[in-house]
C-alpha angles and dihedrals in degrees: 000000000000107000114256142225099206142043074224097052090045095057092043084061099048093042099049084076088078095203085059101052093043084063093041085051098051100044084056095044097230132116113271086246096063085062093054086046090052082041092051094031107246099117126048113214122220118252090257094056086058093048096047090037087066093052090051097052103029096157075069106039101089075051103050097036097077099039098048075046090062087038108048111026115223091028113146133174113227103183118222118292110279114214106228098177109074080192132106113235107257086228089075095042085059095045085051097053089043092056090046093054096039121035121077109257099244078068110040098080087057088039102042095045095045095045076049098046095046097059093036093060100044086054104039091043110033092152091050084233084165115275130165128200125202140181119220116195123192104259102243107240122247108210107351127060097235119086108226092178157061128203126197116230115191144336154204141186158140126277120322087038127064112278101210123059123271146176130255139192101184121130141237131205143188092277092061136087090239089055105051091038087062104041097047092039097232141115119250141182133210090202094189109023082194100062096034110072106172089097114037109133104043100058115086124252121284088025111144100164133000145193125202123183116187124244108235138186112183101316106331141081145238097168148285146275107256114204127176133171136202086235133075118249096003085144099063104105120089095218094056098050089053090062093047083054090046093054097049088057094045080053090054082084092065095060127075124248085249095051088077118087127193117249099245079056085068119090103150124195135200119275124204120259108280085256102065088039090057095073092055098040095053080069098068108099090044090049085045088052097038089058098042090058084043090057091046101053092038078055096232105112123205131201119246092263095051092058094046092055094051088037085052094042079057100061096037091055082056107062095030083063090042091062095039101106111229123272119256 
C-alpha cells in the first residue's frame, strides 16, 4: 500500500476494498457512511472511535497511530486490558461455595453459572469489545448409553450480544468447537473465524474468533465453556486462556455428579447449522405443554423438567436424523 500522508488518506485506502469497510463498520457499530465521512473529512470521530478503530485493524494500526497523533494533539493508544492474573478473585470462589451450600439443587446450576458468567465477563471483556459466554452441557441420552449431543445451557455477553443471562436450547454436534473440545478434554481456539472454515455454522453471529475448555470431574465430562469475540485472535494471550480454563473448572460445582460422563460415553454426531435447528427449536414450549396434558390424561403426572428433557430428546432425535445421510 502506497504511504500515506494522512490518517485520512490511510482509511480511504483501506476502505475503498467494500467488503473491508462493511466489517470495519460493523465492529465499530456505525453506518459504512460514517467511515467515508471520517475518510473525506466531513465528519470528526470521537477519541474513543479512534481508539476502537486501531483494535479492529490491527495489520494498520503502527500505521495509523503516528499519523491520528499529528492530527489530534493529546491522542494516545491504550491497547486493550491485558489480564495479567491468570486467578479467579477469591470473592467468587466464596460466592460459589456459598450458592453450592445453600440453594436448593433444582437452582444451583442457574445460580452457580450465572455467579460464574458475570465475573467472567466483566474480566475477560473490560472494554466491552463484544464478547459472549456460553455453557454447553452433554445432552443426557434417552435410550442408549452414548451421548450424541450438547446442549447449550445458558449464556452472557457484551453488545452485540444480550447483556443479561439467558437461556439457550441450541445444539452442538461433533463438527463443532464445542464438540471436539468435549470429547478430547482439551482446550482449543478458532483464532479467525473468517479464515477457518471448518466451523461456520456453529459459532454465533457476529463470532470472529473462539476458545472452549472442557468441564471436567475426574476423568469424565459434563461439558465445556464456550467464549467467542467479535475480534480475530482476542485469545491469544496465555494468560487469558488460563482464566477461561480456571473458570470451567470453578463451573464443574454447578453440575451433578451424574451430569459427567466418561469419554468412551461420548459419541457425538453431526447437528444440523443453528439455522435449521431454529425452526424446531421454536416448538419447544408447545411439545413441553402437549406431554404434560398427555401425562395428565394418561394419569401419570410429570413435573415441568421431566417434560422439557423429553420435549428436548425429541428434538434432538430430529436433527440427528436430519443430518444421517440416507442409507444406500
Amino acid at each position: 500500500m502506497e504511504e500515506s500522508r494522512t490518517w485520512r488518506d490511510l482509511l480511504k485506502k483501506i476502505i475503498d476494498d467494500a467488503q473491508e469497510k462493511q466489517r470495519i463498520a460493523e465492529a465499530l457499530s456505525i453506518h459504512p457512511i460514517t467511515l467515508e465521512r471520517w475518510a473525506h473529512g466531513d465528519a470528526i470521530p470521537r477519541p474513543r472511535s479512534l481508539q476502537r478503530l486501531l483494535e479492529v485493524v490491527p495489520q494498520y494500526r503502527a500505521k495509523f497511530r503516528p499519523l491520528i497523533a499529528q492530527a489530534f494533539d493529546g491522542f494516545s493508544y491504550t491497547p486493550p486490558a491485558d489480564v495479567s492474573q491468570k486467578n479467579i478473585p477469591v470473592t467468587l470462589y466464596n460466592d460459589v461455595l456459598h450458592l453450592l451450600c445453600t440453594v436448593p439443587e433444582e437452582r444451583r446450576f442457574w445460580s452457580i453459572c450465572t455467579a460464574v458468567l458475570h465475573d467472567a465477563c466483566k474480566r475477560l471483556d473490560p472494554d466491552r469489545l463484544g464478547l459472549q459466554l456460553s455453557v454447553v452441557q452433554c445432552m443426557v441420552p434417552a435410550y442408549e448409553n452414548t451421548v450424541r449431543c450438547l446442549r447449550e445451557r445458558l449464556a452472557l455477553g457484551t453488545p452485540p450480544w444480550r447483556e443479561q443471562v439467558e437461556q439457550r436450547e441450541r445444539l452442538f454436534g461433533a463438527e463443532s468447537l464445542a464438540g471436539y473440545v468435549t470429547t478430547t478434554s482439551r482446550q482449543q481456539t478458532i483464532e479467525n473465524a473468517g479464515k477457518e472454515h471448518s466451523l461456520p455454522n456453529h459459532l454465533p453471529e457476529h463470532a470472529k474468533s473462539a476458545v472452549a475448555s472442557s468441564i471436567i470431574y475426574v476423568g469424565r465430562v459434563a461439558g465445556c465453556f464456550l467464549a467467542v469475540s467479535t475480534r480475530p485472535d482476542y485469545f491469544c494471550q496465555p494468560t487469558l486462556l488460563d482464566l477461561i480454563q480456571n473458570y470451567a473448572q470453578l463451573l464443574t460445582l454447578a453440575f451433578r455428579p451424574e451430569d459427567f460422563y466418561e469419554l468412551e460415553r461420548i459419541e457425538l454426531q453431526l447437528v444440523p447449522s443453528f439455522q435449521v435447528q431454529q425452526s424446531y427449536i421454536s416448538s419447544l414450549q408447545q411439545r413441553i405443554l402437549a406431554l404434560l396434558k398427555k401425562a395428565v390424561l394418561d394419569q401419570r403426572p410429570i413435573s415441568y423438567d421431566v417434560a422439557e428433557q423429553h420435549a428436548m430428546w425429541q428434538i434432538a432425535e430430529e436433527l440427528l436424523q436430519f443430518s444421517t445421510p440416507p442409507a444406500g
